[in-house]
N, C-alpha and C positions, 0 to 999 in steps of 0.2 A: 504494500500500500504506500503509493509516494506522500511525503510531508505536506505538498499542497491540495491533496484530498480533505486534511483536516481543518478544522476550525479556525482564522487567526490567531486567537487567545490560545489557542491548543499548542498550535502549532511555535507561537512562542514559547510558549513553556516549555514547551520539550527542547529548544532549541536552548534556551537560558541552562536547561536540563544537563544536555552535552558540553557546556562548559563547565560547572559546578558539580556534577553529580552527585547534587544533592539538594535533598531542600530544604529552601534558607526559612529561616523566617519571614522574612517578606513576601515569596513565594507560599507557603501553609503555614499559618501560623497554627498554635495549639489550641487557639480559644474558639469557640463553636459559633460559626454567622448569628445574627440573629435573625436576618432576613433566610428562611428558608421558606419555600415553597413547598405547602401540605398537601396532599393527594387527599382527595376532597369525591365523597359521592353528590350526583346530582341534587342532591338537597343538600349539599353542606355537612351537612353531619356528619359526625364518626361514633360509627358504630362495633362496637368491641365484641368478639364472637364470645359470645354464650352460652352454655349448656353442650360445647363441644365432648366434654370429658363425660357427661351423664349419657348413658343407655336406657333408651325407652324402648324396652323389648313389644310394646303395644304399636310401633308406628312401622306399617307392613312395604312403606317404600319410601321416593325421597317423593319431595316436594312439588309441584308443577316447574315447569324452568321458566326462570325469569330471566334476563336481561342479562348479553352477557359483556357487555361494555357501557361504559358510560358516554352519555352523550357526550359530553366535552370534555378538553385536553386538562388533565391536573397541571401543565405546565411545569413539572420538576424537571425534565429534562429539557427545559429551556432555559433553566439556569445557568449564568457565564461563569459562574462558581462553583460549580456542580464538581468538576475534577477536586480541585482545591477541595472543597467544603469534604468531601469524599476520604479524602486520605491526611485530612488535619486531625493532629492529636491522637493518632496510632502510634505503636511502637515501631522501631527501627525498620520492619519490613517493609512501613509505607513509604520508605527510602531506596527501599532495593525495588519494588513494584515499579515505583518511578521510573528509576534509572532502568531495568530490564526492557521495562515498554517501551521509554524513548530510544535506546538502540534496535529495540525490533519492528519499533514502526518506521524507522530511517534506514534502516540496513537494506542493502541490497543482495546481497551472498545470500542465498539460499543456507549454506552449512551454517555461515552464522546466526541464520534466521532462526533456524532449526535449535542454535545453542539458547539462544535468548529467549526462547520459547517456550525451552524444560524449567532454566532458568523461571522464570513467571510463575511456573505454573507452584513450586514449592516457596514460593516470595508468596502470592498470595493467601494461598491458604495459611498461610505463618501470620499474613493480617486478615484475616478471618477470624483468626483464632482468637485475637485481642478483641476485634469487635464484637465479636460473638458475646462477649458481656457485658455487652453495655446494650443487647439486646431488649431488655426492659426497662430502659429510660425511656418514660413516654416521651421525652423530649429530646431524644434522637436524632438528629436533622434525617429528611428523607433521602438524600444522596446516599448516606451511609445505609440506609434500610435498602433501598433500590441495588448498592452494589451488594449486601446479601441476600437479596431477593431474587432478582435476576440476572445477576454479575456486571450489570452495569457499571463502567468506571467510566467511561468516554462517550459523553453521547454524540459527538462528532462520527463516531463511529456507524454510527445507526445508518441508513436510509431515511429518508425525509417519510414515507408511508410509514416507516417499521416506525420510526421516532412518533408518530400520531397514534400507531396503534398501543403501541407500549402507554403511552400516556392515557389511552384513555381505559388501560384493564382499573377494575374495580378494585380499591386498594384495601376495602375490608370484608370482612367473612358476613356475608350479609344470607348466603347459603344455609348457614349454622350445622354444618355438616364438620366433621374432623378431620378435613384437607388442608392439611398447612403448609406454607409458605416456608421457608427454609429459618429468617426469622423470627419468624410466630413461633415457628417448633422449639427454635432456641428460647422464648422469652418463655414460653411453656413448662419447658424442664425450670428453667431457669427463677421462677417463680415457683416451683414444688406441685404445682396442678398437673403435671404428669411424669412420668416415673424416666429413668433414663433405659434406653433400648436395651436388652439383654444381648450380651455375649457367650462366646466359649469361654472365655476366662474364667476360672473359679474365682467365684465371692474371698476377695479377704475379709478373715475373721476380725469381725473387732473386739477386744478385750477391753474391759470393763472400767470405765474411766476413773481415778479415785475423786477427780473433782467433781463436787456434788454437781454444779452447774452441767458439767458434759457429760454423767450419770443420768441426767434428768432430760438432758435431748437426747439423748441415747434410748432412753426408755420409752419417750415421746413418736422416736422414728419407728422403734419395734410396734409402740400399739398402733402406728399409723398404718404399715404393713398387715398386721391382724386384723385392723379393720377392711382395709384396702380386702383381703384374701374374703372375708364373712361375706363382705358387700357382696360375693358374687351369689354366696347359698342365698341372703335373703331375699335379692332381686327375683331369683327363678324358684324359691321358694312360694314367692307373691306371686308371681305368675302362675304359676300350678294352681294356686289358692284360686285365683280369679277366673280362671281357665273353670273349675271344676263348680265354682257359684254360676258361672254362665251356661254350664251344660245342665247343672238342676234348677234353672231358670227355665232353660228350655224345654226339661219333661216335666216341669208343674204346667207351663202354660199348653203343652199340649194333653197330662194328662184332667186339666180343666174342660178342655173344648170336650175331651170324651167323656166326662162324668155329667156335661151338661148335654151333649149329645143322645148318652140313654136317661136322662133324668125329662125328656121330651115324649109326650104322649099323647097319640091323635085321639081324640071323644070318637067313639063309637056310635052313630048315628041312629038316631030311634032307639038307644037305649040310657041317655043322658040323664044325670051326668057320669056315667063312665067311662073309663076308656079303656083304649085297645092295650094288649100284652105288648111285650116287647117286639121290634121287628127281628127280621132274620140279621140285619144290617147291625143292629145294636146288638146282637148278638154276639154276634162276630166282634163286636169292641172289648167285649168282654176280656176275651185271651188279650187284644192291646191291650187294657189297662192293668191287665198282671204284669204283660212285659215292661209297661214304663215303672211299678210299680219295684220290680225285681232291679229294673235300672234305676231310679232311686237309691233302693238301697243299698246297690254296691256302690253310687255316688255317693254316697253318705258316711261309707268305709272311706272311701278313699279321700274325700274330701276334711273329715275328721283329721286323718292319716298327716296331709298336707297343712291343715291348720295347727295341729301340735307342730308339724317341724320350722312352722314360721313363726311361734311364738319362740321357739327354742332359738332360732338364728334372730330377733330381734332381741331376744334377750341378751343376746351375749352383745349384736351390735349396740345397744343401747349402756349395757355394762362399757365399754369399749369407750365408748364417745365421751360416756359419764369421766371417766381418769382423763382423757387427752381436753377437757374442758378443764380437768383441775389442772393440770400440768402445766408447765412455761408455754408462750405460747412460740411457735419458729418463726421469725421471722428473718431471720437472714439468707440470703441468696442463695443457693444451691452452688454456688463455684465450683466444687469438687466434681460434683454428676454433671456440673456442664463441660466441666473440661474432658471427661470419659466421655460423654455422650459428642463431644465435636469431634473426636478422634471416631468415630463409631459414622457420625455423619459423613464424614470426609469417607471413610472405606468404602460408602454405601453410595456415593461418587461415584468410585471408582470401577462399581460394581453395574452401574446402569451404563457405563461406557465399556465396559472390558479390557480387556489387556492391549490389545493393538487397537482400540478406538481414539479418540480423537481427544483428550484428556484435557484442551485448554479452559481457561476456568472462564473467563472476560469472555464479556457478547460482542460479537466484532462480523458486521453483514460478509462478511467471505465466508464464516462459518454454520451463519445461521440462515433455512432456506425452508421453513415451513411459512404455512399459510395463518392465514388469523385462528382459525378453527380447528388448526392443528398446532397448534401452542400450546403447550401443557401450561394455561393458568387455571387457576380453580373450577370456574364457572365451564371450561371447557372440558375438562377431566371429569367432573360431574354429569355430565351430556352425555360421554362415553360410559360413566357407569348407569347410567339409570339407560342406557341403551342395551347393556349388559345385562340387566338385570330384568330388564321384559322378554329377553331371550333365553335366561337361567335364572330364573325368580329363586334357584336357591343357593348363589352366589356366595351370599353374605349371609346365610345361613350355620347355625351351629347348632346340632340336636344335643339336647339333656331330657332324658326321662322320656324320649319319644318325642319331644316336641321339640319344632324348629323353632330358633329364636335370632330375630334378624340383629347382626349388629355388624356396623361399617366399622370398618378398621378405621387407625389415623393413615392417613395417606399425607405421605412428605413429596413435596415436588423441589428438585432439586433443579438448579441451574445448568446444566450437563448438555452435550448435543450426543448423550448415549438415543439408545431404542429399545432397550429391553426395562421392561420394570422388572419388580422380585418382589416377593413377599419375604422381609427380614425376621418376623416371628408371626407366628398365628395367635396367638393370644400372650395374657402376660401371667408371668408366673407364681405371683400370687392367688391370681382367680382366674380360674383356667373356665369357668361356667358363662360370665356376661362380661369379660374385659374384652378389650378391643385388640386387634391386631396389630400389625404396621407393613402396609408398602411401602415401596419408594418408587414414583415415575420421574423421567428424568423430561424436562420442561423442553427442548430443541431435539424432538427425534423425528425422524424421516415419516413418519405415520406414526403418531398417536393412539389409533384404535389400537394396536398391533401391542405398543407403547405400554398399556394398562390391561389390555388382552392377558398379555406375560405373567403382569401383577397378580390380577387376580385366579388365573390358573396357579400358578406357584402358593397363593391362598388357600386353593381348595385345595391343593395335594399335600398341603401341611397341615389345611383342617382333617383330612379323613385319615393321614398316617396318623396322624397322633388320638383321633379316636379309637382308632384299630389298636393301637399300644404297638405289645408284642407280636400281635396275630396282623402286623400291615401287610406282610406277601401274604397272608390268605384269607381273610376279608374285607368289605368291603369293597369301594370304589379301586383303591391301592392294589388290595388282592387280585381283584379279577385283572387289572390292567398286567401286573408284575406276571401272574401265571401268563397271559399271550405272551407280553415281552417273550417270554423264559420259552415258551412254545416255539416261537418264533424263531430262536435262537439269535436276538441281537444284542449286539454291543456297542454298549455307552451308556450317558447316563440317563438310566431312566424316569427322572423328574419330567429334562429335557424334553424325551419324546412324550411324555404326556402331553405339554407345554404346546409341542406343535400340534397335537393332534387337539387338543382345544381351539386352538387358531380355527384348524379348520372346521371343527365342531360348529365354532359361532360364526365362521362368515362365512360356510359353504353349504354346510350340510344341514341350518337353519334353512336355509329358501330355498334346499331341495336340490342342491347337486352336490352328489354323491363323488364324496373324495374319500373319506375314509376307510377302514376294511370292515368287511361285515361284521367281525368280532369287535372289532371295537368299536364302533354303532352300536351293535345291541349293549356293550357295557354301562357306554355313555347314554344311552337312553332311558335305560334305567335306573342309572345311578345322579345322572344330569340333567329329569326330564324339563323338553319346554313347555311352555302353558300347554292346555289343555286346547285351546284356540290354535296355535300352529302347529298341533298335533295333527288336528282334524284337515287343516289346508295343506299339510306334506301327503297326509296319505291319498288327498283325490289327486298331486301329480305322479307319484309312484308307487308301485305295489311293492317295494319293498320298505318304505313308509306304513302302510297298508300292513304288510304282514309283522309288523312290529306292534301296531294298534290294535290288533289281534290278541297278539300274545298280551298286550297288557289288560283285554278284556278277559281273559283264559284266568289270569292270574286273580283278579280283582272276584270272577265269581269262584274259584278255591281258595282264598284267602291267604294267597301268595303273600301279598305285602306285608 
């Protein structure tokens, strides 16, 4: 990219750049603008995402979609200060970031380019690392949120459309869904409202402080964890509870309609006021009102059953709360889990680009070649999963006790020009019943659906191994795929070819052309059915459609499932 592509003010600076290598105080100073420009929704407002960490096992999808740009530009990236404001008052690496980019945007030598390039890419994330905790200053300037958010450092860099379109994504979770921003995710750990991502690294032991004060948060973080783990029995506790009052809701009011159905009697005519016996028809309700009768009372076991184990799990959450209300209360900043959880973010980076991908961190139009609607910003990631999930409505599903209970993972979007997402853990390990997952999709990939497609396939094959436990090569979804693999005799890794064979599950063999192998169709149709509605429109185009819809009527009257 030659020098006079960029901005005047840019393009001095970097020139001031190659003299000094480095920046002076004149150039950045420490002290934070005061003038910054706030990324603002069409009403002005800012609205702070809420209720992301809570699971309402009761709400069966997302939301209608709303809007997924704002009308007009926030103008942050029209700021002539933007660079500047950006990399004032970091540590040292905002000196090397500098000096790296101004020889790589001025270099001509490709080898050199190449050096200045790796060069970058361990400079920036080293001032990531710093910024990453000042993550929850509300007062932040937005340069600094933007370069963690989307990697922006140079908005010279842009394209004149890319710079309008970036300006005008939504700058807040107005969604309320737990899709975060790279930011957000850090201000989240970083605030204590959500836990840091699980590794393989064993837990270090902590031994038992003798100072009463770090005795007392110590004891504070174990009952947060205790409750954290209950919180998941009492949710799906209540849920069973309410589940099992709406099914004897439903056989009082029907066994009502049949107790007033035979309690109905025609007068017998010329012989009044008598009336007639019962019909044949009331007759026959008879055996019904035994069976709702019989079904009652096993409701009534069961439901008993369910209401003792949710007083028993509020008990103890309630015990639980009762101590961390007497206790100190935390208020200091998580710094240590945020410094595990950025080394944890950065590898999960690294992992949505791969090993020979494309690893630079800065958004820079030679790199970046997606469409508006294929930009992993929130609102557009969101599109793709509720697209996702009218084609496998059990997605984001997790069974306990027989029952599905829907819950969206946090999904992190990361600033990357990878194409694969991943599912980094299926649940958390505290409460493995209603905690939420974590993907990671990476925000610049060549297609998007494909992008979050990945994610959540890698989702379902760590939801049902790890339901299976021990028995994942021989039940369920897991089992039957791993016996073909094994039949098959292929080799590699098996996650993977799941992975792809979902691909084509949802964008091929959904509208009825047939890519898959017959064995694995019927696994996945079983194991992954679509609605009931493109059930019925696959099998008027093919009969092997058709002899699938079959089998699930075969199964459904001997009570297969």
């Amino acid at each position: 990219m030659d020098e006079q592509e960029l901005d005047p003010a840019i393009a001095a600076l970097l020139a001031e750049a190659e003299k000094s290598h480095r920046i002076g105080e004149e150039e950045i100073d420490t002290a934070e603008p005061d003038n910054v420009p706030e990324a603002k929704s069409d009403n002005g407002a800012r609205r702070p995402s809420k209720g992301i960490h809570d699971v309402d096992l009761g709400v069966k999808g997302f939301d209608p979609p709303g809007k997924l740009l704002n009308d007009v530009s926030s103008g942050v990236f029209d700021d002539p200060q933007y660079y500047k404001t950006a990399l004032s008052g970091e540590n040292e690496s905002a000196q090397r970031v500098h000096t790296q980019l101004s020889k790589y945007l001025t270099s001509q030598d490709p080898k050199d380019r190449s050096v200045f390039r790796q060069n970058i890419i361990s400079a920036y994330w080293e001032l990531l690392r710093g910024m990453s905790e000042k993550s929850g200053n509300m007062h932040l300037p937005m340069p600094k949120r933007m370069l963690m958010r989307f990697g922006v450092l140079l908005p010279s860099l842009f394209k004149p459309e890319q710079k309008e379109f970036f300006s005008r994504i939504i700058f807040e979770n107005l969604t309320n869904e737990p899709i975060l921003y790279m930011d957000e995710w850090f201000k989240e750990v970083l605030s204590g409202r959500m836990n840091i991502s699980m590794t393989d690294e064993p837990a270090s032991s902590r031994k038992i402080s003798k100072n009463p004060d770090e005795a007392q948060m110590q004891e504070q973080t174990r009952l947060m964890q205790l409750q954290s783990k209950n919180s998941g029995k009492l949710q799906s506790a209540e849920s069973m509870l309410t589940m099992k009052e709406h099914e004897r809701e439903m056989l009082e009011i029907e066994l009502k309609r049949l107790v007033d159905d035979i309690c109905e009697h025609q007068p017998c005519f010329g012989l009044e006021p008598h009336r007639a016996p019962y019909t044949e028809a009331q007759k026959h309700e008879f055996s019904e009102i035994s069976d709702k009768l019989r079904n009652l009372s096993r409701n009534d076991k069961e439901l008993s059953k369910n209401l003792r184990e949710y007083e028993e799990a509020k008990s103890i959450f309630d015990s639980v709360q009762e101590k961390l209300d007497a206790g100190p209360e935390i208020v200091e900043m998580n710094t240590g889990d945020l410094k595990t959880e950025f080394d944890t973010v950065r590898q999960m980076a690294k992992m949505t680009v791969g090993r020979q991908g494309n690893q630079f961190p800065i958004f820079t139009r030679e790199f970046f070649h997606c469409t508006e609607k294929g930009t992993g910003t929130r609102e557009n990631v969101l599109e793709v999963m509720r697209w996702i999930e009218s084609i496998d409505p059990g997605a984001f599903c997790r069974i306990h006790k027989s029952v599905p209970n829907r819950i969206i993972p946090y999904t992190l979007l990361v600033p990357t020009y990878g194409d694969r997402g991943f599912c980094w853990q299926p649940f958390d390990r505290y409460n493995l019943v209603t905690s939420r997952g974590r993907i990671v999709i990476p925000m610049y990939p060549r297609d998007l659906h494909i992008a979050v497609l990945t994610a959540v396939a890698d989702l379902r094959w760590q939801v049902a191994k790890e339901k299976a436990s021990y028995y994942w090569m021989e039940e369920g979804l897991t089992g039957q795929y791993y016996q073909y693999i094994d039949r098959q005799k292929l080799k590699g890794d098996l996650k993977q070819f799941f992975i792809e064979d979902y691909i084509l599950w949802m964008t091929k063999e959904s509208s009825g052309v047939q890519r898959l192998d017959k064995e694995v169709r019927g696994i996945f149709w079983r194991n992954m059915p679509f609605p009931q509605a493109r059930k019925e429109e696959l099998r008027k185009r093919s009969l092997v459609y058709d002899e699938l819809c079959i089998k699930d009527n075969n199964r459904a009257m001997s009570d297969g499932y």
